[in-house]
C-alpha distance (Angstrom), angle and dihedral (degrees) to the residues before:
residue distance angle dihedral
X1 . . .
X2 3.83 . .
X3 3.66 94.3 .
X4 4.13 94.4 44.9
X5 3.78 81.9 46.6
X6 3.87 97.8 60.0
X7 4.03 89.2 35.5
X8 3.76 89.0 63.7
X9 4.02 99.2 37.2
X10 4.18 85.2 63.4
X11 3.66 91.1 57.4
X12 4.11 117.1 93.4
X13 3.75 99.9 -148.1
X14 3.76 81.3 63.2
X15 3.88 92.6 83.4
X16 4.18 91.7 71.6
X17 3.85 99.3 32.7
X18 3.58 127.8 124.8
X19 3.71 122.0 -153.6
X20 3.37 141.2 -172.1
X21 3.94 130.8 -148.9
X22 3.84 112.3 -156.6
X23 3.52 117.1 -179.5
X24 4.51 148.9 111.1
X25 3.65 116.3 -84.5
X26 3.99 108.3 -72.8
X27 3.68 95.2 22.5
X28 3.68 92.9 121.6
X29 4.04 109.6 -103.8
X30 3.73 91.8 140.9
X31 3.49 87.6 34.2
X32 3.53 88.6 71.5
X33 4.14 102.5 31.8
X34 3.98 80.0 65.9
X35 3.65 94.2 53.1
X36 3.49 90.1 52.7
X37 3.82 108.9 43.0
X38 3.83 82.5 50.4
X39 3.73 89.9 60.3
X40 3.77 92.0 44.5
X41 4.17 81.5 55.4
X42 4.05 99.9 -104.5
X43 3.56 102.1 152.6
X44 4.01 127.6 -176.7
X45 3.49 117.0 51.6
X46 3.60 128.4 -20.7
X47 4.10 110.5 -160.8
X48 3.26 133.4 167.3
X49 3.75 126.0 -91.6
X50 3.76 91.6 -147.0
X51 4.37 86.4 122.3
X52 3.84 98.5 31.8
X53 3.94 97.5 30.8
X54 3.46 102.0 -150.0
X55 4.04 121.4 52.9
X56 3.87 112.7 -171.6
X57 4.06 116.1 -147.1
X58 3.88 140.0 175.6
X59 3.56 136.0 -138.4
X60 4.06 117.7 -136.7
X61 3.83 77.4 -114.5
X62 3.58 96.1 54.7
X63 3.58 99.8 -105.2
X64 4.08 109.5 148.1
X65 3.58 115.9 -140.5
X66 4.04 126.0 -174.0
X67 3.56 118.2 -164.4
X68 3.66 113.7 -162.5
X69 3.73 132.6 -167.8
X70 3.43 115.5 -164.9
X71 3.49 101.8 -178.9
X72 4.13 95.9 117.2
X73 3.86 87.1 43.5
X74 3.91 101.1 135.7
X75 3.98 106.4 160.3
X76 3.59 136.8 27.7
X77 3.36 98.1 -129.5
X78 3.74 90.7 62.1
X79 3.93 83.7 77.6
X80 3.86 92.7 62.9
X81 3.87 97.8 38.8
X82 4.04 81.9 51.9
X83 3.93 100.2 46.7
X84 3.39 93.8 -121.2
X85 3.30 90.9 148.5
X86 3.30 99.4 55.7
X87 3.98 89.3 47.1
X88 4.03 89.6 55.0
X89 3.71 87.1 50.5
X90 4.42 103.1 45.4
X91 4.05 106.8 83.5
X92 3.89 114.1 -96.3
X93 4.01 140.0 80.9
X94 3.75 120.2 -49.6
X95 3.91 115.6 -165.1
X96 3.60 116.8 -175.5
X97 3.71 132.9 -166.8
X98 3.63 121.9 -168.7
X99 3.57 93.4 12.2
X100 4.03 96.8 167.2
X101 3.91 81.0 70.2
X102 3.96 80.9 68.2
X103 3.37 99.8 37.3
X104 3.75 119.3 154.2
X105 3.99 88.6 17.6
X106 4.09 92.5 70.2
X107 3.77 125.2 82.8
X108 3.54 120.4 -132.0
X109 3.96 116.5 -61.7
X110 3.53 114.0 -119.1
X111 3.79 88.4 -155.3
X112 4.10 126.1 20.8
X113 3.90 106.9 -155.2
X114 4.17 105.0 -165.4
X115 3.18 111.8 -173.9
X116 4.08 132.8 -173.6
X117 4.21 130.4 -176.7
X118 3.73 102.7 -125.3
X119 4.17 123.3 -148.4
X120 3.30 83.8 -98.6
X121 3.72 98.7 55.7
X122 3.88 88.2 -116.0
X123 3.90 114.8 128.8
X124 3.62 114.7 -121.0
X125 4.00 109.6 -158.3
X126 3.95 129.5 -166.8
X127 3.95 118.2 -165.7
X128 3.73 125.5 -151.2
X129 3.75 119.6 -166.3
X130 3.70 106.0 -166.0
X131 4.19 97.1 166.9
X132 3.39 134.1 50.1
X133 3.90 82.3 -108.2
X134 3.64 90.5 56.1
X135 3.70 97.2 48.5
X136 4.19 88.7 44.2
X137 3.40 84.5 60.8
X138 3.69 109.1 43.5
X139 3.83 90.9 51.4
X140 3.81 89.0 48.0
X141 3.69 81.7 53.4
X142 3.89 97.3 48.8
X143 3.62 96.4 40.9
């Protein structure tokens, strides 16, 4: 997760993306949001938004990043009193966990991280790419 994590920080399409984390409780979603803000730079800590559902972050470079965890999303309109949409729509990185607790509210993901806990306690991850953005970075990732 670590290693994907730094692979896709390097890449410069990152700075727009939007990603979703799908995955059971303990599966590692902010797992791996940490290993990547840390490779964008973000020091300090890096918790989980799973009470205040939105954490806002910077890069060293400026880049803003909002991590969202929409886990405790109930209602809809909880999306417009919050500004989400106005979040979705500034320039920056949007990471979203739970995002079928949103559903209908989200764009498109640019990148679909599904992750699973293995017997072993290894992670296994599958990655969509459902835009152009999303399969830009995946093969930057790859390559």
């Amino acid at each position: 997760m670590a290693a994907f994590a730094a692979r896709l920080a390097a890449l410069p399409g990152l700075g727009n993306a939007f990603i979703e984390l799908h995955g059971d409780l303990g599966a590692g979603k902010t797992t791996f949001v940490r290993h990547l803000l840390r490779a964008l730079g973000v020091a300090g800590r890096i918790k989980s938004p799973t009470y205040a559902v939105v954490e806002p972050h910077a890069t060293p470079g400026g880049l803003a990043v909002s991590h969202f965890d929409f886990y405790r999303f109930n209602d809809p309109r909880e999306w417009e009193d919050a500004g989400f949409r106005d979040l979705f729509a500034a320039p920056g990185l949007k990471l979203a966990e739970w995002p079928e607790k949103a559903a209908g509210l989200l764009p498109p993901a640019d990148l679909a991280l599904y992750i699973a806990v293995q017997a072993s306690e290894a992670r296994q991850v599958r990655v969509t790419a459902p835009t152009a953005l999303g399969a830009e970075l995946l093969r930057g990732v790859c390559a």
